[in-house]
DSSP file (Angstrom, degrees, kcal/mol; ACC not computed):
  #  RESIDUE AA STRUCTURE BP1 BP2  ACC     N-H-->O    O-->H-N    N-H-->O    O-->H-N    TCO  KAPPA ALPHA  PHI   PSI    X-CA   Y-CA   Z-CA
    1    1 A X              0   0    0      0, 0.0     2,-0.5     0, 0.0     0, 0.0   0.000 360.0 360.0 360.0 144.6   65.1  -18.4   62.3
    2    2 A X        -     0   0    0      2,-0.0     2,-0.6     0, 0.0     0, 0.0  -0.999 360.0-165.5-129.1 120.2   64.2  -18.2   66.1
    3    3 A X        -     0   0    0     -2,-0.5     2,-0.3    18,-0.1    18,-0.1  -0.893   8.8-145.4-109.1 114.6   65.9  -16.7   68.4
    4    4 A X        +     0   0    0     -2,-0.6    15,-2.5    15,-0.5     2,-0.3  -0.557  27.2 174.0 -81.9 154.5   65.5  -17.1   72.3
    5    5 A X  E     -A   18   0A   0     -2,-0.3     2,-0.4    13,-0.2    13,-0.3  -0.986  30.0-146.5-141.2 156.9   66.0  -14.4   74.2
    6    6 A X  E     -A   17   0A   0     11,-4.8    11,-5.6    -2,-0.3     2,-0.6  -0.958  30.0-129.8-119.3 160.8   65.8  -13.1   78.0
    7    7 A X  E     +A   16   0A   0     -2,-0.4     2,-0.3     9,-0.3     9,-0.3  -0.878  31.7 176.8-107.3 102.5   64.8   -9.5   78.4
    8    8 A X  E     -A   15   0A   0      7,-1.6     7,-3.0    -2,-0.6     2,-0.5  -0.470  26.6-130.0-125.9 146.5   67.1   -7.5   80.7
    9    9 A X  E     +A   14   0A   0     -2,-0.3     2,-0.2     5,-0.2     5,-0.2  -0.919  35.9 166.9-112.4 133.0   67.1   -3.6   81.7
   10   10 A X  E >   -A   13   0A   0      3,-1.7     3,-0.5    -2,-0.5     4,-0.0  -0.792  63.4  -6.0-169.5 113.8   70.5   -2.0   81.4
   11   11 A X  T 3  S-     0   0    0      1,-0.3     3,-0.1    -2,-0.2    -2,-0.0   0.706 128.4 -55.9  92.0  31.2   71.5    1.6   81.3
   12   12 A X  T 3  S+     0   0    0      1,-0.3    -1,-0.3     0, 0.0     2,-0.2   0.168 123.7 103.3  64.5   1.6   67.6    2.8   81.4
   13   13 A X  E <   -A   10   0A   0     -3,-0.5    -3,-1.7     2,-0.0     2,-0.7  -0.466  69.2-135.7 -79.2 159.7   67.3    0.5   78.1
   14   14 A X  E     -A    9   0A   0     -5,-0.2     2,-0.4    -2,-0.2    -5,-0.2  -0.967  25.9-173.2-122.9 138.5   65.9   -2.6   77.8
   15   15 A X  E     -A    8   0A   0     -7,-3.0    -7,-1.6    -2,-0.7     2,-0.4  -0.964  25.1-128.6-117.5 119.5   67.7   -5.2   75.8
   16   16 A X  E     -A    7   0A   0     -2,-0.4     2,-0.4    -9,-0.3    -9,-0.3  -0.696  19.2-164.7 -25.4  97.8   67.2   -8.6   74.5
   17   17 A X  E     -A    6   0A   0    -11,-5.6   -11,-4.8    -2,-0.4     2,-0.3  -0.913  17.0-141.3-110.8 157.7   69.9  -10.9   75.3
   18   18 A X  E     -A    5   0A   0     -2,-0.4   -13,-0.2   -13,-0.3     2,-0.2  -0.690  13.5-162.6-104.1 150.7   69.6  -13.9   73.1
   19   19 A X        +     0   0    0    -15,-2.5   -15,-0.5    -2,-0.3     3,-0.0  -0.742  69.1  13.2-113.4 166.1   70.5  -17.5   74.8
   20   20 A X  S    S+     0   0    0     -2,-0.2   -16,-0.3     1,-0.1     2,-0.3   0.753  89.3 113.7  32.0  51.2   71.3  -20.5   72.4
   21   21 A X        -     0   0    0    -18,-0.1    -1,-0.1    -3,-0.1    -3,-0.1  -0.909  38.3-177.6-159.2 130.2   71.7  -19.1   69.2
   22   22 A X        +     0   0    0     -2,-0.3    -1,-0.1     2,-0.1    -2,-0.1   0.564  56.5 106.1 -94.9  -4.0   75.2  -19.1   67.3
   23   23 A X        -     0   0    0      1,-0.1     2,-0.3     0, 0.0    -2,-0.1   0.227  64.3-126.3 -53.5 176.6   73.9  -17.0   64.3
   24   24 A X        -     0   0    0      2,-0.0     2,-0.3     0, 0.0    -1,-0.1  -0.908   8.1-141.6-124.0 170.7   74.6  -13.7   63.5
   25   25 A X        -     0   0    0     -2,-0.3     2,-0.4     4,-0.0     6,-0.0  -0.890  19.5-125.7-108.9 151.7   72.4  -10.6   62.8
   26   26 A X    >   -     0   0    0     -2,-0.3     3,-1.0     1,-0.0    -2,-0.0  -0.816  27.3-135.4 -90.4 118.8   73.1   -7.8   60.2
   27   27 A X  T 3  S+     0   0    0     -2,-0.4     3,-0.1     1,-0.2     2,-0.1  -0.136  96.9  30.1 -49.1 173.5   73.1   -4.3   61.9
   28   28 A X  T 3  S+     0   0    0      1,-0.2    -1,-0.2     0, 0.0    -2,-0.0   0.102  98.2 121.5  66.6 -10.1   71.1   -1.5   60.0
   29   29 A X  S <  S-     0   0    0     -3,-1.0     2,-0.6    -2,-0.1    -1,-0.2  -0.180  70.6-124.6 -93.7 146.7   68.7   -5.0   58.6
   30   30 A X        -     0   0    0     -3,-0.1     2,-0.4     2,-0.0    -1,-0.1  -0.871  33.2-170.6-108.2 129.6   64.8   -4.6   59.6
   31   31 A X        -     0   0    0     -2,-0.6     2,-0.4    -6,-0.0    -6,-0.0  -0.948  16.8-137.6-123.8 134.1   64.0   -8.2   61.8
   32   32 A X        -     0   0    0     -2,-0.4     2,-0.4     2,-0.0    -2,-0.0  -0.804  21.8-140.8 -96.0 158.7   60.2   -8.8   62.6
   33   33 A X        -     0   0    0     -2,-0.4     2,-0.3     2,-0.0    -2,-0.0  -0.984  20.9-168.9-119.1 132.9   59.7  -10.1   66.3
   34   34 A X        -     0   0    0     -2,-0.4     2,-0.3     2,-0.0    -2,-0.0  -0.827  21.2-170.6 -62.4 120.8   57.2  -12.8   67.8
   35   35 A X        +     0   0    0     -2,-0.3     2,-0.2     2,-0.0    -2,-0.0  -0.969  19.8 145.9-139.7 138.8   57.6  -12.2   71.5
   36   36 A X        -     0   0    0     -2,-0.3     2,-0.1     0, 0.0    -2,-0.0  -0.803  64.5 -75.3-155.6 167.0   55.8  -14.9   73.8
   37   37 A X        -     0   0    0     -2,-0.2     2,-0.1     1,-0.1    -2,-0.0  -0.647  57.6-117.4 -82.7 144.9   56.8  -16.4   77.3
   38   38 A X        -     0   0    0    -33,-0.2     2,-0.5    -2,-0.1    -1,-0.1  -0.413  34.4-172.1 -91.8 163.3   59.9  -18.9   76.3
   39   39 A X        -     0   0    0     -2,-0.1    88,-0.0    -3,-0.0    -1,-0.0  -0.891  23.4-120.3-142.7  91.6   58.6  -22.5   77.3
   40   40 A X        -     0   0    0     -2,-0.5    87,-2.6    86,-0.1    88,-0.2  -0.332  23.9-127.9 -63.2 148.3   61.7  -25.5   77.0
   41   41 A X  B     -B  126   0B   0     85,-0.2     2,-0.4     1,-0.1    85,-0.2  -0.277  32.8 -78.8 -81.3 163.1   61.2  -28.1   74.9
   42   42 A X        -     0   0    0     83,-1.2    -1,-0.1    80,-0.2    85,-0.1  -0.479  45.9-110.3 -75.4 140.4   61.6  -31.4   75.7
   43   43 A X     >  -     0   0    0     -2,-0.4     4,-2.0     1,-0.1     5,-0.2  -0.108   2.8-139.1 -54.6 129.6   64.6  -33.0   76.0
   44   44 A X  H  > S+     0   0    0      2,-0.2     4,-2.7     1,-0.2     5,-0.2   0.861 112.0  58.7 -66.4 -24.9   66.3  -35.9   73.4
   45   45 A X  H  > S+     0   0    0      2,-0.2     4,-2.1     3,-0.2     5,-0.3   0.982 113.5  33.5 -40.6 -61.1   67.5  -37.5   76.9
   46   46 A X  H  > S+     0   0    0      1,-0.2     4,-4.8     2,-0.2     5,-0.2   0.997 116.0  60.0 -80.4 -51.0   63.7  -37.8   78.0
   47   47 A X  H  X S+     0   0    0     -4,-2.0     4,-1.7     1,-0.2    -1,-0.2   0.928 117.5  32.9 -22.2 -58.2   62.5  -38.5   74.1
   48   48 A X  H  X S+     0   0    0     -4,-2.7     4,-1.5    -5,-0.2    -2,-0.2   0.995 118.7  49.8 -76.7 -50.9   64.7  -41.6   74.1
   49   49 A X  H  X S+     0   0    0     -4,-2.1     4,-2.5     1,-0.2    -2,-0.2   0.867 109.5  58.9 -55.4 -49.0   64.2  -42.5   77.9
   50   50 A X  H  X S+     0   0    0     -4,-4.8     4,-0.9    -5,-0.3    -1,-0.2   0.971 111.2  35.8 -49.9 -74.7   60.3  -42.1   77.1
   51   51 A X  H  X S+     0   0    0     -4,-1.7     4,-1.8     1,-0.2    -1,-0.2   0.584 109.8  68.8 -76.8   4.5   60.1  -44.9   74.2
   52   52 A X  H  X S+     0   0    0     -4,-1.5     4,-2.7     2,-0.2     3,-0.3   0.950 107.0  39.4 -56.7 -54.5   62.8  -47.2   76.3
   53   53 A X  H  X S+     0   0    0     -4,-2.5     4,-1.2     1,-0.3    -2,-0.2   0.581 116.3  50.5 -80.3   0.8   60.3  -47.7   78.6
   54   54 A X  H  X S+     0   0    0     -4,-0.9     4,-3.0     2,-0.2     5,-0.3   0.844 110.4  50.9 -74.9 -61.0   57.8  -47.9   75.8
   55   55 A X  H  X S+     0   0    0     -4,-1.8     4,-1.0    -3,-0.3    -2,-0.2   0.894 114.0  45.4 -29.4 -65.7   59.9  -50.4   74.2
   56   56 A X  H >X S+     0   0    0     -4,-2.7     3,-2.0     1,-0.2     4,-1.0   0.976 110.8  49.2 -68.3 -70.3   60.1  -52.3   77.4
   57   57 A X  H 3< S+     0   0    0     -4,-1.2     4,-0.5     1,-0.3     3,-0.5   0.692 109.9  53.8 -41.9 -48.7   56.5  -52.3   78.4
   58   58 A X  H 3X>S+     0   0    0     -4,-3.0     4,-1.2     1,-0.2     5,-0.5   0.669 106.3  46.5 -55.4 -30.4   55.4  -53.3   75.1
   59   59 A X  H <<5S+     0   0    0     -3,-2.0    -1,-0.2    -4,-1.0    -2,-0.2   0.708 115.3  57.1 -88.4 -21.5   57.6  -56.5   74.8
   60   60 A X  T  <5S+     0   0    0     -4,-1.0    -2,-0.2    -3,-0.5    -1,-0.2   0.643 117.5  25.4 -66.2 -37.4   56.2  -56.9   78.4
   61   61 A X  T  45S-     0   0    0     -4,-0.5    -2,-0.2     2,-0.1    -3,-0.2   0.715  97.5-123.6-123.1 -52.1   52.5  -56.9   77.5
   62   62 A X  T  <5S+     0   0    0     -4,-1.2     2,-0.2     1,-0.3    -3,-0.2   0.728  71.4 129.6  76.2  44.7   52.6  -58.0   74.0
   63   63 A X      < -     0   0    0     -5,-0.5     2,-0.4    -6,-0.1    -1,-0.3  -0.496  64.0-106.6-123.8 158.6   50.8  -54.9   73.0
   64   64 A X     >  -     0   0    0     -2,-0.2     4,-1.9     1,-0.1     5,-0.4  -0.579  27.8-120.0 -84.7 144.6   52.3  -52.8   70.1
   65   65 A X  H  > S+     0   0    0     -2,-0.4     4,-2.1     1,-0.2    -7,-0.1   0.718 111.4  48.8 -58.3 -23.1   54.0  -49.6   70.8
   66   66 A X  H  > S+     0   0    0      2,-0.2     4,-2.2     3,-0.1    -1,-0.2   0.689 111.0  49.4 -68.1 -37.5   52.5  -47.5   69.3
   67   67 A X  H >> S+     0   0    0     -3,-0.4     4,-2.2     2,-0.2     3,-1.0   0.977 116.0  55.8 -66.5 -52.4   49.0  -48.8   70.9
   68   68 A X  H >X S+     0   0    0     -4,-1.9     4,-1.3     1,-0.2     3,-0.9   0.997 107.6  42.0 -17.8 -94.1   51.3  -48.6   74.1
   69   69 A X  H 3X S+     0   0    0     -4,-2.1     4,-0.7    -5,-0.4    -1,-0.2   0.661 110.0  55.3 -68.6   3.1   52.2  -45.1   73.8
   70   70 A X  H <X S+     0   0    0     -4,-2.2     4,-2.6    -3,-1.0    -1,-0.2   0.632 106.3  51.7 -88.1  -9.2   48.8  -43.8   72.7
   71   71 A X  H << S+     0   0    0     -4,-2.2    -2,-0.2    -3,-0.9    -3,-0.1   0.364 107.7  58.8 -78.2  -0.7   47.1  -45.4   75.9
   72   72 A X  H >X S+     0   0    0     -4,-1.3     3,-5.2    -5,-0.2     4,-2.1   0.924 110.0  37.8-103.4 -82.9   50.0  -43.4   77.7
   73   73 A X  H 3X S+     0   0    0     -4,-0.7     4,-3.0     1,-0.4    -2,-0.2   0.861 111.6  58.2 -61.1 -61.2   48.9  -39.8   76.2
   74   74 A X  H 3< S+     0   0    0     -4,-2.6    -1,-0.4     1,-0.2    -3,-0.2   0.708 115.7  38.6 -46.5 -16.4   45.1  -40.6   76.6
   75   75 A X  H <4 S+     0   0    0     -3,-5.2    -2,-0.3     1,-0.1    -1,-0.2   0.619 115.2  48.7-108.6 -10.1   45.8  -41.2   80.5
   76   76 A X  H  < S-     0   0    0     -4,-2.1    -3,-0.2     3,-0.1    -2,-0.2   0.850  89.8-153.3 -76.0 -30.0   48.0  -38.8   81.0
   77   77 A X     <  +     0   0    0     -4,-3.0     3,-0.1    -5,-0.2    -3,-0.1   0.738  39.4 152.8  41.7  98.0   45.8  -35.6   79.1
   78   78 A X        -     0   0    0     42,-0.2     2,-0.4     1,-0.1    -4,-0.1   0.473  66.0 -10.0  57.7 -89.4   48.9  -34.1   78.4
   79   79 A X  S    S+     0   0    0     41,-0.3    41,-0.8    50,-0.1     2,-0.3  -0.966  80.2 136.8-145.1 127.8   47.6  -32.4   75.6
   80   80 A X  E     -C  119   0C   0     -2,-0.4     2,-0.3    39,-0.2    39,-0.2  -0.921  22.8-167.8-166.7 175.0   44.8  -32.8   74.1
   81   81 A X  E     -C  118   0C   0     37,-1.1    37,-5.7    -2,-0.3     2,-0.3  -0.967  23.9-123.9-161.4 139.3   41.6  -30.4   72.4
   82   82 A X  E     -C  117   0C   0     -2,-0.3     2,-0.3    35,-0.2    35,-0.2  -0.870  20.7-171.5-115.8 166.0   38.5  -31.2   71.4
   83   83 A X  E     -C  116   0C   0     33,-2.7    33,-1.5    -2,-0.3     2,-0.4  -0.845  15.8-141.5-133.3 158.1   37.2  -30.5   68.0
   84   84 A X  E     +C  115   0C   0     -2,-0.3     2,-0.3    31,-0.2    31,-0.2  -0.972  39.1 160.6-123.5 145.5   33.2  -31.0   66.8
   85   85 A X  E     -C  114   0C   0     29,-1.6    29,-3.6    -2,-0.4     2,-0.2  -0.796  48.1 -96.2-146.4 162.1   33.0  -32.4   63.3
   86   86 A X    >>  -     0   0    0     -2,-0.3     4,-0.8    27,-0.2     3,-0.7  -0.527  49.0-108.1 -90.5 166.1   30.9  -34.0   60.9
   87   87 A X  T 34 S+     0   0    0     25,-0.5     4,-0.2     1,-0.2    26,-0.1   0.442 123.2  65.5 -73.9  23.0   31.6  -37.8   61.0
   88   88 A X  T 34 S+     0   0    0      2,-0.1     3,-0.5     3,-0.0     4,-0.3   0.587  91.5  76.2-126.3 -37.7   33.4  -37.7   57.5
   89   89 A X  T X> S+     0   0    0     -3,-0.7     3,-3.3     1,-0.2     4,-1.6   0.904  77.9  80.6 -36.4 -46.6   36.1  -35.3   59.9
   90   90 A X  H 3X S+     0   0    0     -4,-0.8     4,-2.2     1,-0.3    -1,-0.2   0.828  82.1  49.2 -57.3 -53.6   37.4  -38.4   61.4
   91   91 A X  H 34 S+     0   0    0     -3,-0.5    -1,-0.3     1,-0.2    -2,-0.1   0.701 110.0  50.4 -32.8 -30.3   39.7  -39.7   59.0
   92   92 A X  H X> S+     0   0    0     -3,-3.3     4,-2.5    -4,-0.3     3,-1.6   0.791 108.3  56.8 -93.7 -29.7   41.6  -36.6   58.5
   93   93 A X  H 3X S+     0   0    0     -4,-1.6     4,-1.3     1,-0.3    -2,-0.2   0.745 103.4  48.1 -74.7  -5.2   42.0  -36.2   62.4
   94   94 A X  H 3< S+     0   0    0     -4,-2.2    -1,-0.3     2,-0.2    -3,-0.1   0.013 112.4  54.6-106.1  25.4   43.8  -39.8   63.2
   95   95 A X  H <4 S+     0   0    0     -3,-1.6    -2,-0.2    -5,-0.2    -1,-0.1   0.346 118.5  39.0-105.5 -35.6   46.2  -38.4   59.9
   96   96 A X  H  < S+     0   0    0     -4,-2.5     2,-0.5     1,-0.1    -2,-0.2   0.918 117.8  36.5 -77.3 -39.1   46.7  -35.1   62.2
   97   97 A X  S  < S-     0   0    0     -4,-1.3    23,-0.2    23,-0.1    -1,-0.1  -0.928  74.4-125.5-125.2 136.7   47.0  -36.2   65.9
   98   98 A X  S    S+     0   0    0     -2,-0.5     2,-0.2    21,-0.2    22,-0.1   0.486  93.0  23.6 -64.5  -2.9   48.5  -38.7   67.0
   99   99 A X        -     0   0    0     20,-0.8    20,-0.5    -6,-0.2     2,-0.4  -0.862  60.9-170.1-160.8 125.4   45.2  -40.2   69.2
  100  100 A X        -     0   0    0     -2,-0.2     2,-0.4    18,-0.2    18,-0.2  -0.860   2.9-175.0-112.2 157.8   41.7  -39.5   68.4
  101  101 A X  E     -D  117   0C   0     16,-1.7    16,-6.8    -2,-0.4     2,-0.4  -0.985  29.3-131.5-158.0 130.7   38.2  -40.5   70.9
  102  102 A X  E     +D  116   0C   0     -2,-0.4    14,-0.3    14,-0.2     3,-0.1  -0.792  32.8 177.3 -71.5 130.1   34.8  -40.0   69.9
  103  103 A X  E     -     0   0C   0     12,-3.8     2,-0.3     1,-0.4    13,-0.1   0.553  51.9 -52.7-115.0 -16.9   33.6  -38.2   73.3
  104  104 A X  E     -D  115   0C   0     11,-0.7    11,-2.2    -3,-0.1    -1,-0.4  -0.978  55.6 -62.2 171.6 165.8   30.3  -37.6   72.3
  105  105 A X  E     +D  114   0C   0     -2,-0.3     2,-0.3     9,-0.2     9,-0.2  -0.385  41.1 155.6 -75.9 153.5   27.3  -36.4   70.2
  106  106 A X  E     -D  113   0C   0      7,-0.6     7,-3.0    -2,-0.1     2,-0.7  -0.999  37.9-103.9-177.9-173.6   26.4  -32.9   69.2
  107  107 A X  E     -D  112   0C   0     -2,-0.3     2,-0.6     5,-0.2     5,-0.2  -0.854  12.9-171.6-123.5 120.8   24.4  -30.6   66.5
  108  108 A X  E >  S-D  111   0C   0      3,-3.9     3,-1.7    -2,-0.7     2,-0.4  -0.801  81.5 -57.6-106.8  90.4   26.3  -28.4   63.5
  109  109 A X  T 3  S-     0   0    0     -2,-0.6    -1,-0.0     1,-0.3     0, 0.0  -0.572 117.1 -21.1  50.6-111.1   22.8  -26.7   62.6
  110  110 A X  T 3  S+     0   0    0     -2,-0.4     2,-0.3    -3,-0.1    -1,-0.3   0.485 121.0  91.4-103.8  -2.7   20.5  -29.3   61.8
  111  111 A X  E <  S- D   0 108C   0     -3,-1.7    -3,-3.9     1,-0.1     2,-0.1  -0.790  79.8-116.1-135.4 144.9   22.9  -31.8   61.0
  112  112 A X  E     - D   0 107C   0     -2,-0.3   -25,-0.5    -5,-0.2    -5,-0.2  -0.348  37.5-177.5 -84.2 159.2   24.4  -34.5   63.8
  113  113 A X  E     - D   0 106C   0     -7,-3.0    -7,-0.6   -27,-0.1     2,-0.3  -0.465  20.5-123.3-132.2-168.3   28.2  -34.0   64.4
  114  114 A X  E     -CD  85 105C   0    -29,-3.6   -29,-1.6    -9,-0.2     2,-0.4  -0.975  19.5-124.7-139.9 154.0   30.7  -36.0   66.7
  115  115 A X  E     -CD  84 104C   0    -11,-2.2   -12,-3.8    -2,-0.3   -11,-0.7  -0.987  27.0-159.5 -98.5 109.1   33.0  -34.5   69.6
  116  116 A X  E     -CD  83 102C   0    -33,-1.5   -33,-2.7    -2,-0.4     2,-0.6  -0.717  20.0-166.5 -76.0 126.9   36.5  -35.3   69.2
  117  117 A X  E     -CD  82 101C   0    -16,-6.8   -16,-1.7    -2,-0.3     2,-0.2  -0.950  22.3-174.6-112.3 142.1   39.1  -35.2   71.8
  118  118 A X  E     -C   81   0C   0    -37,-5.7   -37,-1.1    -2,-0.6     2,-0.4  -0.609   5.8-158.8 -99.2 173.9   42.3  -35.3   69.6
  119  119 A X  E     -C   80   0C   0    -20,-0.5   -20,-0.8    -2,-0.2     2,-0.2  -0.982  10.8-127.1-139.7 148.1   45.8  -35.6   71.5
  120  120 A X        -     0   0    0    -41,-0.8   -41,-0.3    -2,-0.4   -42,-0.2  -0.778  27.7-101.1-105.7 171.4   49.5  -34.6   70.2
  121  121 A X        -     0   0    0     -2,-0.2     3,-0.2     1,-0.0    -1,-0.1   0.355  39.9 -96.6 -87.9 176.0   52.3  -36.5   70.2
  122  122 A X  S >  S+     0   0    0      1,-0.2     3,-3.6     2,-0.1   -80,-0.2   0.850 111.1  80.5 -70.5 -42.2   55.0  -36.1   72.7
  123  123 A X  T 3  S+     0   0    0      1,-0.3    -1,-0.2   -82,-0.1   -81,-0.2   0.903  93.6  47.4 -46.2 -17.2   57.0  -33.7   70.0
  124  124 A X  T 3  S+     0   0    0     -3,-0.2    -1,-0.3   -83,-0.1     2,-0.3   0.024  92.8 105.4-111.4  43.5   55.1  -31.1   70.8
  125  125 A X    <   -     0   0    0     -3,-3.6   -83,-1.2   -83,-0.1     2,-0.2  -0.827  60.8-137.1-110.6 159.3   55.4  -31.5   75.1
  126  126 A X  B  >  -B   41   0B   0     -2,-0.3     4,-1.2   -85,-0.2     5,-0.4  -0.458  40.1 -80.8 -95.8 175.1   57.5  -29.2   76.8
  127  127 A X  H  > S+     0   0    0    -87,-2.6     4,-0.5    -2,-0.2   -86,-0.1   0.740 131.0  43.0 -64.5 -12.1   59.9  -30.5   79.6
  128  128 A X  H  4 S+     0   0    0    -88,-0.2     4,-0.4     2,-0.1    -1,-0.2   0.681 120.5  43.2 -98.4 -30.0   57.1  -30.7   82.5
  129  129 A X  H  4 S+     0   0    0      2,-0.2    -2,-0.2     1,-0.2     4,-0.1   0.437 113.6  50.7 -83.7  -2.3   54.4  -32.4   80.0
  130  130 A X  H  X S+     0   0    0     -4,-1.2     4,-2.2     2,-0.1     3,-0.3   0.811 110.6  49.4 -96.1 -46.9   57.3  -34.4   78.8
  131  131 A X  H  X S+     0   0    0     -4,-0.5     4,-1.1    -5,-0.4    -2,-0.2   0.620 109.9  56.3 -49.5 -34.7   57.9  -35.3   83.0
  132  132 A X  H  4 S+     0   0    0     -4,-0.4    -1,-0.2     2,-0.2     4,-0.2   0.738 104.3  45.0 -93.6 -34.0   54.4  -36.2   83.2
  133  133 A X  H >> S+     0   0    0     -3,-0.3     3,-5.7     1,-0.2     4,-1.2   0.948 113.9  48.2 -88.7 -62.9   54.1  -38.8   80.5
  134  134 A X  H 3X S+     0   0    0     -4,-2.2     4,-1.4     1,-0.3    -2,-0.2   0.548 107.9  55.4 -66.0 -18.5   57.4  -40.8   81.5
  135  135 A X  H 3X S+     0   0    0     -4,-1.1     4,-0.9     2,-0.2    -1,-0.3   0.558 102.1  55.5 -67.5 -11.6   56.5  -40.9   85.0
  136  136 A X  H <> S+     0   0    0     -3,-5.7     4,-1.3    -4,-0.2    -2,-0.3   0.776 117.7  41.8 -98.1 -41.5   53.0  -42.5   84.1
  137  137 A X  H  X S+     0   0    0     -4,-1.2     4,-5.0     2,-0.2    -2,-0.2   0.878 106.7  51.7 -88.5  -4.7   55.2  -45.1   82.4
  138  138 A X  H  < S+     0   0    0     -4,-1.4     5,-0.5    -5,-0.3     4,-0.4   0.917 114.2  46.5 -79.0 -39.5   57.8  -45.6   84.6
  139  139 A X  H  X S+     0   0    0     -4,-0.9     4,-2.2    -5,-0.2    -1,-0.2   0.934 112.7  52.4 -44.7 -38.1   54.8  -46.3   87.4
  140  140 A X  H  X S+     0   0    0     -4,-1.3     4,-1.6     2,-0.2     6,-0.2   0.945 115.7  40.7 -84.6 -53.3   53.2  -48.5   84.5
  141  141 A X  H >< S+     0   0    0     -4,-5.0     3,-3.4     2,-0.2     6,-0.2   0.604 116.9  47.7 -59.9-101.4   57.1  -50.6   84.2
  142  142 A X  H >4 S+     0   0    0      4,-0.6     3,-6.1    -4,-0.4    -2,-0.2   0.398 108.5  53.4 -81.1 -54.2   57.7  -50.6   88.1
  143  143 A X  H 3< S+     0   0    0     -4,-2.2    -1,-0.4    -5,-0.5    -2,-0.2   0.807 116.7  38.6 -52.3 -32.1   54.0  -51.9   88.2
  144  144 A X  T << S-     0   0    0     -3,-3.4    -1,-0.3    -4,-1.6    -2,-0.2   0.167 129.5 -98.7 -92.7  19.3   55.3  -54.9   85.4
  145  145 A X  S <  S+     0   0    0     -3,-6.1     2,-0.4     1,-0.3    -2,-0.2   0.655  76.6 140.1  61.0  20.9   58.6  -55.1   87.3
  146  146 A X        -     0   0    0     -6,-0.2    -4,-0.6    -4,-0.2    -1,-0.3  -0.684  28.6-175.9-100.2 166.2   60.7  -53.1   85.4
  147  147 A X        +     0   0    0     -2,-0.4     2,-0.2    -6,-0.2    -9,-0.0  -0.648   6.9 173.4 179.4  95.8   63.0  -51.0   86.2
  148  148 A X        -     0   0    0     -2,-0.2     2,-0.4   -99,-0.1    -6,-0.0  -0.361  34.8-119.9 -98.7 174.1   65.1  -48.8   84.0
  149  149 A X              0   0    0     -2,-0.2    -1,-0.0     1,-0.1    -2,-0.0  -0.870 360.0 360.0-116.1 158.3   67.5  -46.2   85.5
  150  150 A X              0   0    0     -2,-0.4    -1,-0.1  -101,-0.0  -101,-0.1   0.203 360.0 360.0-113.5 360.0   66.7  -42.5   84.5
């Protein structure tokens, strides 16, 4: 279970008040806490909005969508990490992340390795990294004459 919460001072206490959660908790019950700055997630509005204009572009181009929407994340760097591996790594990173690029050579002791920059998918963007991609495609439709409404 996850609960957000925003942290409020009242009566010289400080309190948790939880947002967006209908659950209950059991008084006297021991609950462990994670506490990290809360970050929103991206939206199903912008999620669908994202692969119209994927959708569109694609039918546009005659490019696949997928191919589409990893040429989207690789220009956007949105999220992305690099990893150094042995070349045998690669296969298991294009099953983990959704776009992988050899960036470069490099040494694991004695033995030559690859630099991977991996990137994740849009599930994991928050609403400004989310902002970021669909504006690189809606520039990419205007640029093919499309023109969806937001």
């Amino acid at each position: 279970m996850r609960i957000n919460a925003e942290l409020k001072q009242q009566n010289n206490e400080l309190i948790f008040e939880p947002f967006g959660y209908t659950g209950r908790l059991e008084l006297n019950k021991k609950y462990s806490l994670d506490i990290k700055d809360y970050k929103s997630s991206r939206s199903l509005e912008q999620n669908a909005l994202l692969w119209k204009l994927i959708q569109s572009i694609s039918k546009a181009t005659g490019n696949d969508e997928m191919d589409v929407y990893i040429s989207g994340l690789e220009h956007c760097e949105v999220k992305s990490d690099l990893i150094v591996g042995l070349p045998e790594t690669e296969p298991s990173l294009r099953k983990a992340f959704r776009a992988v690029k050899i960036m470069g050579k490099s040494f694991i002791g004695f033995q030559e390795a690859l630099i991977f920059k991996v990137y994740f998918g849009s599930s994991k963007f928050d609403v400004s990294e989310m902002n970021k991609l669909i504006e690189y495609f809606e520039g990419l439709a205007n640029e093919l004459g499309i023109y969806l409404e937001r």
